[in-house]
Backbone as a ProteinNet text record, in pm:
[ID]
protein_1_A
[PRIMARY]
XXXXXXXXXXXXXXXXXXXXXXXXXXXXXXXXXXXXXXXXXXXXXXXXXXXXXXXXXXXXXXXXXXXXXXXXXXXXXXXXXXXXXXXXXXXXXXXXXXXXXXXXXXXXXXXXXXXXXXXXXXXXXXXXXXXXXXXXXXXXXXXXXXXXXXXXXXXXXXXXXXXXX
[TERTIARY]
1304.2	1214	1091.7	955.4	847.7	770.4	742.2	650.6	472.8	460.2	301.7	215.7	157.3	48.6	-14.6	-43.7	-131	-143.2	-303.2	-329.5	-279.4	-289.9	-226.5	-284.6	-364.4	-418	-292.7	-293.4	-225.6	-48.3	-40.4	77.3	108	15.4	66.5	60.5	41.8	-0.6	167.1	163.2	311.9	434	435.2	515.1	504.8	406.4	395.9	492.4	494.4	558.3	707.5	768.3	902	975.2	1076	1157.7	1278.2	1354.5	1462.8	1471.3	1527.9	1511.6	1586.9	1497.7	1529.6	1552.6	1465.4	1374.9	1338.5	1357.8	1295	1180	1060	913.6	964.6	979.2	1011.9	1067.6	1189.5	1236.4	1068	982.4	880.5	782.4	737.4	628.6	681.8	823.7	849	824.4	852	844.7	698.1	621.2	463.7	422.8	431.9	388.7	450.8	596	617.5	723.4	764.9	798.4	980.9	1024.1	1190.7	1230.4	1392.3	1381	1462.5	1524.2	1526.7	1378.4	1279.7	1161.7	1131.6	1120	1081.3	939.1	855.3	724.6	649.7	654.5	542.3	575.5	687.7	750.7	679.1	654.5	605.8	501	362.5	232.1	217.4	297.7	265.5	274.4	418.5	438.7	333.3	278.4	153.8	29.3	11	-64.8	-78	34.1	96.9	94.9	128	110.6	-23	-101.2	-244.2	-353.1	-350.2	-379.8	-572.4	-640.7	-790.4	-875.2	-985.5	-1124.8	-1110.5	-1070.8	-1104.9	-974.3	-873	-705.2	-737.1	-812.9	-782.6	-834.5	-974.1	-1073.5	-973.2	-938.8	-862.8	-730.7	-689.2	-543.5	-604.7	-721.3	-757.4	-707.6	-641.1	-630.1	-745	-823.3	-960.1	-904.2	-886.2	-817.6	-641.1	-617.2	-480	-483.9	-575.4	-564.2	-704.4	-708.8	-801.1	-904.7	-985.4	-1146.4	-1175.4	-1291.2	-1382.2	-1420.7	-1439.8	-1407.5	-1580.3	-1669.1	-1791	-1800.8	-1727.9	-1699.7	-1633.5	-1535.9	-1503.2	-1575.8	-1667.8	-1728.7	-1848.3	-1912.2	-2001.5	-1933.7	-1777	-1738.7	-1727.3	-1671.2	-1682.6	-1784.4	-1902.8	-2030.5	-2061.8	-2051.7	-2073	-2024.1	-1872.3	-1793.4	-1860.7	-1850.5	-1977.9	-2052.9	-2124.1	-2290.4	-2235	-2190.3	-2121.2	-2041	-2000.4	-1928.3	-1993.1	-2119.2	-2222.4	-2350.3	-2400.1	-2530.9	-2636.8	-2661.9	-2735.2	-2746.4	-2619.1	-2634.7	-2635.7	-2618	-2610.2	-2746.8	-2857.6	-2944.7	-2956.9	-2852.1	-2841.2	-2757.8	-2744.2	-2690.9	-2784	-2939.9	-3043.6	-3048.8	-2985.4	-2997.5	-2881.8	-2812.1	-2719.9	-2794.3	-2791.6	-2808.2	-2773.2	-2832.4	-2773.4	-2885.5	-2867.8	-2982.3	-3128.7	-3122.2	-3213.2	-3228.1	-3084.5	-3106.9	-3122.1	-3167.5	-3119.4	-3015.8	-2918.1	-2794.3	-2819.9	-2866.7	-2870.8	-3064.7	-3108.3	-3273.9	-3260	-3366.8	-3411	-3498.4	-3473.7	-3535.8	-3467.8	-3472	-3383.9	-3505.8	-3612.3	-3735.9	-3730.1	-3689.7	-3672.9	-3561.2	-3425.1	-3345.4	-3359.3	-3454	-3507.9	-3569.4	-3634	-3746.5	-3700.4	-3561.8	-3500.7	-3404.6	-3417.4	-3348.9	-3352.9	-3251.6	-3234.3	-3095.8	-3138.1	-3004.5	-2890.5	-2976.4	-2918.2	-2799.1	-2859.4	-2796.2	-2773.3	-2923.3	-2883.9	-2829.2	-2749.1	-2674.8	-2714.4	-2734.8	-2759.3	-2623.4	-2600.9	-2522.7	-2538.5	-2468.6	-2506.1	-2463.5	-2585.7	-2669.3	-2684.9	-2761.2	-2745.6	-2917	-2993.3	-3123.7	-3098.6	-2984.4	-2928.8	-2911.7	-2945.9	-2937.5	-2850.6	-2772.9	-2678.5	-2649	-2686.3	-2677.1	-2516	-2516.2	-2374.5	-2331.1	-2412.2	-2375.7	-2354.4	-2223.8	-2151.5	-2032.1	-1961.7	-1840.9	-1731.2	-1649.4	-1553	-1539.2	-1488.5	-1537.8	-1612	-1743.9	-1865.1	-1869.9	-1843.6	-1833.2	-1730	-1604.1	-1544.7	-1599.6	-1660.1	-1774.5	-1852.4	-1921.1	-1983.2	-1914.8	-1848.6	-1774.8	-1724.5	-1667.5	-1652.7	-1731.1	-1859	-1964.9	-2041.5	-2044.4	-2059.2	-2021.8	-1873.8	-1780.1	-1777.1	-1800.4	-1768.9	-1975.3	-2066.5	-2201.4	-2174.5	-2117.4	-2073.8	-2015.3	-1916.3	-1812.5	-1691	-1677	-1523	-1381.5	-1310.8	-1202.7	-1117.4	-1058.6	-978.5	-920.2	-842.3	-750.7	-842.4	-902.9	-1026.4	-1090	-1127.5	-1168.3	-1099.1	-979.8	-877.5	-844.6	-804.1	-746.7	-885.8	-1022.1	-1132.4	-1123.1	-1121.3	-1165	-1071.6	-974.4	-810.2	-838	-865.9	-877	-968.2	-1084.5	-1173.3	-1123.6	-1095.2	-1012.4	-1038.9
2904.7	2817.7	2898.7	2884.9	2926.2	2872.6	2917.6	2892.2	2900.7	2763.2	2753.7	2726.7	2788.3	2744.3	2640.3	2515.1	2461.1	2403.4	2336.3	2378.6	2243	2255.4	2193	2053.2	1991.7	1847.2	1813.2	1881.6	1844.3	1854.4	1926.3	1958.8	1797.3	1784.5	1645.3	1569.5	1554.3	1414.6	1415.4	1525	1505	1508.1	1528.1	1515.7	1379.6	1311.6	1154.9	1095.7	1129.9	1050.1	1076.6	1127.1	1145.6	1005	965.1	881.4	883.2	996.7	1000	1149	1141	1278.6	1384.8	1488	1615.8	1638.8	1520.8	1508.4	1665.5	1699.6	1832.7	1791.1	1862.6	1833.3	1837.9	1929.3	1906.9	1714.6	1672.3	1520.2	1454.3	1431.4	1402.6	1390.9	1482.3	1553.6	1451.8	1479.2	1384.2	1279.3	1203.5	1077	1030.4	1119.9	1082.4	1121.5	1186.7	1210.1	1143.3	1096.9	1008.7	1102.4	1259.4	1357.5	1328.4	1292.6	1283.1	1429.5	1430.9	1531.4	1591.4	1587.1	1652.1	1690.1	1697.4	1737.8	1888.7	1912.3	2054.7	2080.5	2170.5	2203.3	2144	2142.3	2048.9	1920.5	1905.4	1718.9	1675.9	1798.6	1706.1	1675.1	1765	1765.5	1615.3	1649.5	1507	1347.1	1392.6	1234.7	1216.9	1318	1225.8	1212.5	1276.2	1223.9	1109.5	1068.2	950.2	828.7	869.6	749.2	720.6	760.9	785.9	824.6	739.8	739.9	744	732.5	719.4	825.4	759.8	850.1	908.5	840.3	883.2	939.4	946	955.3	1093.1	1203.8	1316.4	1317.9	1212.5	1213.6	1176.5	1025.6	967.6	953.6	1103.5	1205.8	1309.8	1352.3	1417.5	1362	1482.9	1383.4	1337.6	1323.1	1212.1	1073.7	1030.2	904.4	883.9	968.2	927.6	958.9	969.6	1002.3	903.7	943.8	814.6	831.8	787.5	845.3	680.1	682.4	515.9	494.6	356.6	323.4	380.9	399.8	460.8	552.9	621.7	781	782.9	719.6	666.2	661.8	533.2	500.3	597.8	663.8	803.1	884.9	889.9	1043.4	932.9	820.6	790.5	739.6	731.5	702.8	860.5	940	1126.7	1151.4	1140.9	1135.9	1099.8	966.8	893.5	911.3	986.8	1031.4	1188.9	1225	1340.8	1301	1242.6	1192.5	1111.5	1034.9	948.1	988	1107.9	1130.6	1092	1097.3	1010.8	837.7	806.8	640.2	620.8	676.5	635.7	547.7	572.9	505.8	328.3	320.1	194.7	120.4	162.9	108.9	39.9	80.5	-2.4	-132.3	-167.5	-321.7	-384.7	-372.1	-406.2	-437	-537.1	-614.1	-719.8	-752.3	-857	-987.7	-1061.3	-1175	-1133.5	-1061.6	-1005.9	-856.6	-789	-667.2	-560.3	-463.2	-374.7	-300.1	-254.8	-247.1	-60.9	-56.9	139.3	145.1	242.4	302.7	456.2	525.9	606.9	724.5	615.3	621.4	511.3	648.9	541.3	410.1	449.2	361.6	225.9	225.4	129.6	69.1	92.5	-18.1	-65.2	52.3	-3.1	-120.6	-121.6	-259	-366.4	-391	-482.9	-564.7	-494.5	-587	-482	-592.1	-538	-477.2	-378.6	-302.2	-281.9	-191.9	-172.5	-33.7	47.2	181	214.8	287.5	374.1	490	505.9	691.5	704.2	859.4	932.3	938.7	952.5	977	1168.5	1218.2	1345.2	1427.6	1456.5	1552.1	1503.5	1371.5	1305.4	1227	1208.7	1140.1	1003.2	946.2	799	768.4	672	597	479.7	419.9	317.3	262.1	141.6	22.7	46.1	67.5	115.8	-29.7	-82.4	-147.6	-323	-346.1	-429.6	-418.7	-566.3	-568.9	-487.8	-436.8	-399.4	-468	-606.8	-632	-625.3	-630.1	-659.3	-467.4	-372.6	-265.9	-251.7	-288.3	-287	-394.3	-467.6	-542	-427.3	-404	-228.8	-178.6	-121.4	44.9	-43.1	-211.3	-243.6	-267.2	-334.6	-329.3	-205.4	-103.7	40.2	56.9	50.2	108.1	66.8	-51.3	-182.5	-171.2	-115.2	-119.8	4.8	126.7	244.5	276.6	165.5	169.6	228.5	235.7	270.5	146.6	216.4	153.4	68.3	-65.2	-150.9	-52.7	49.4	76.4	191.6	225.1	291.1	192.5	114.8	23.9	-24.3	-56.4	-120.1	-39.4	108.6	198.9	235.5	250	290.2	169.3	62.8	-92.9	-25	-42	-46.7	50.3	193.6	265.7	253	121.4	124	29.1	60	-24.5	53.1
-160.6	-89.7	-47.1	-53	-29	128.2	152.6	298	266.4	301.6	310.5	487.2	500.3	612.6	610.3	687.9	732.6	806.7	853.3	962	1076.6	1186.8	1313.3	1299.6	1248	1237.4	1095	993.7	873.8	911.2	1028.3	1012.8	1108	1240.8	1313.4	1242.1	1103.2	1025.7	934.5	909.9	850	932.3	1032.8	1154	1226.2	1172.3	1243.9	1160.4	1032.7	931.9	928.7	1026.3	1011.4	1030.7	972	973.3	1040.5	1025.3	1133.8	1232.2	1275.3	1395.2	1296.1	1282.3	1248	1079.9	1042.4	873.2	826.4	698.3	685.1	634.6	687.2	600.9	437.5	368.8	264.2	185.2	308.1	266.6	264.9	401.6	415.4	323.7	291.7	160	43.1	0.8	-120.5	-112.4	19.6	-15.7	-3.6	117	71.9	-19.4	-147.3	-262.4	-385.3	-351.4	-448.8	-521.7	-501.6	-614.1	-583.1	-697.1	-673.5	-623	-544	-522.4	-678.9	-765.4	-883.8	-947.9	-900.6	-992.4	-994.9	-1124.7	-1066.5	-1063.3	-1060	-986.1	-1083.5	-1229.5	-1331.3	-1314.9	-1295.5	-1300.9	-1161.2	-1053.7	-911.1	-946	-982.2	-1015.8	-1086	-1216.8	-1240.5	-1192.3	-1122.5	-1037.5	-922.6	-862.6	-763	-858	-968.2	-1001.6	-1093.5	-1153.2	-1229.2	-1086.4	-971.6	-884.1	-861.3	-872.5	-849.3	-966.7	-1042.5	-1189.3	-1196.7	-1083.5	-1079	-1063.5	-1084.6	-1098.3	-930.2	-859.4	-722.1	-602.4	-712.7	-644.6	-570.9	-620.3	-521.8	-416.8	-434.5	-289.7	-198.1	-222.1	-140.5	-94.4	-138.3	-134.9	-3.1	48.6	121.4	237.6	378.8	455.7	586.2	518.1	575.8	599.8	494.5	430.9	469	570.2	588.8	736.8	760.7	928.8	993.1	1127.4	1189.6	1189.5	1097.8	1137.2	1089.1	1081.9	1143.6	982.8	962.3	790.8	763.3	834.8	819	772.1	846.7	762.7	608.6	663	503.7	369.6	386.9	360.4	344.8	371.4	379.1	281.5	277.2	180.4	60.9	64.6	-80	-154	-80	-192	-202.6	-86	-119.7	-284	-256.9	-422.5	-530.7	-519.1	-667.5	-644.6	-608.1	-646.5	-673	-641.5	-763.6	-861.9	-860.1	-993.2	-1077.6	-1064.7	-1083.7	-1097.2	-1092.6	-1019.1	-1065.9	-1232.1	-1330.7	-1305.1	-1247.5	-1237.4	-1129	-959.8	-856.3	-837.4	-843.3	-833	-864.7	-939.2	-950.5	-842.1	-726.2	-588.1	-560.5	-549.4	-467.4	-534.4	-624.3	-624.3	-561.5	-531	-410	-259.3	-216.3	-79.6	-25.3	109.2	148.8	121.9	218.4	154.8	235.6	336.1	420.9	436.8	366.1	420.1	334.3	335.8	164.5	250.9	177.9	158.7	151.7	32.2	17.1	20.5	-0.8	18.9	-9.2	-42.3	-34.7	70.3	152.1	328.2	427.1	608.9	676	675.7	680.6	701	637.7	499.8	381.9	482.4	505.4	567	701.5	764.6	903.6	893.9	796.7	776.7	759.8	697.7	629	735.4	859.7	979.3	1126.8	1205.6	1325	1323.5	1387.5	1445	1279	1198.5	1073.3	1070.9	1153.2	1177.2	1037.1	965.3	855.9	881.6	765.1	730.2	628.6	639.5	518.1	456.6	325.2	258	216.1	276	282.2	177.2	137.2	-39.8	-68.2	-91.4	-203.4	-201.1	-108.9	-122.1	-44.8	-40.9	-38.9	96.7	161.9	303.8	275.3	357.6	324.2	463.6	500.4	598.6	665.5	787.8	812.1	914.3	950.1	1095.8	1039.2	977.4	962.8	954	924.8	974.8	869.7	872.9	779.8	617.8	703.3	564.4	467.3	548.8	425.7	385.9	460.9	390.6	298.2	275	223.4	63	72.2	-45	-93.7	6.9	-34.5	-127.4	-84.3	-187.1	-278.3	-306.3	-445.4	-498.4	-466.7	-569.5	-594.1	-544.7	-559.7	-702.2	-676.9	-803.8	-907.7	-891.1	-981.9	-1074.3	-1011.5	-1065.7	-1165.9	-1090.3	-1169.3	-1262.5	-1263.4	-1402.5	-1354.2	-1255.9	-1205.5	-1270.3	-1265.5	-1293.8	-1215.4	-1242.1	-1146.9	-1075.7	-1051.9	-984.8	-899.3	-902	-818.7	-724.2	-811.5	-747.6	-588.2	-620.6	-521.5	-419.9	-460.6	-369.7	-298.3	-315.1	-250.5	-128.7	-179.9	-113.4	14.4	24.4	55.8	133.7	152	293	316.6	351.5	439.4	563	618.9	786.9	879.8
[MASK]
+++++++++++++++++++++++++++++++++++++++++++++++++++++++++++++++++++++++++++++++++++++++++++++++++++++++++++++++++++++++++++++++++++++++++++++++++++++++++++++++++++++

């Protein structure tokens, strides 16, 4: 058996997930990764990544996405992602909006203009501003028509949608 370090936020996150009193992380780990416990170390690799078959499974394997941060942030690392994974086509976001508002810009200025109380973010490295101050839902419309303009795949698609809450 091998011993790994990490760190005190990753470790309370896998310690939340215990199921019965006095679980070994090891039981834990498998079952959040999906790895039988007969697998051996190539058979694990592949089963989380066989459960998680997308363009975007490792982003949203980070634990950003499994712990509590605000679907904004969210939302911020996964257009970050596709515009690295995209960077030639991201630009094709700015046709995405609302009926009044633009949606992404090139300046906070451009979505300032486009309403009240828009609260642009930068999408950070990337040139890109993106309308933050709506409801979940309609961000969650966001990151699918994002993906869905990009050429992402159904199942990218879904699992991106899916941790924005």
């Amino acid at each position: 058996m091998k011993t790994i370090e990490v760190e005190d936020d990753i470790y309370g996150y896998i310690a939340a997930q215990t199921k019965e009193i006095g679980e070994p992380a090891t039981s834990i780990l498998r079952r959040l990764l999906g790895v039988p416990a007969s697998a051996q170390p190539a058979q694990a690799a592949k089963a989380v990544f066989a459960a998680q078959p997308h363009e975007l499974a490792l982003l949203l394997a980070e634990p950003m996405f499994t712990s509590s941060t605000t679907a904004v942030a969210r939302m911020l690392r996964i257009f970050k992602e596709v515009h690295t994974q995209k960077k030639q086509d991201f630009e094709k976001v700015l046709q995405i909006q609302g009926r009044n508002r633009a949606y992404f810009a090139q300046s906070e200025q451009e979505i300032l203009k486009s309403g009240k109380s828009t609260q642009p973010r930068e999408i950070e490295g990337t040139g890109f501003w993106v309308m933050t101050n709506s409801p979940t839902q309609q961000k969650q419309q966001m990151v699918r028509e994002v993906l869905e303009v990009l050429g992402y795949s159904q199942a990218a698609v879904k699992a991106a949608v899916a941790v924005i809450q």
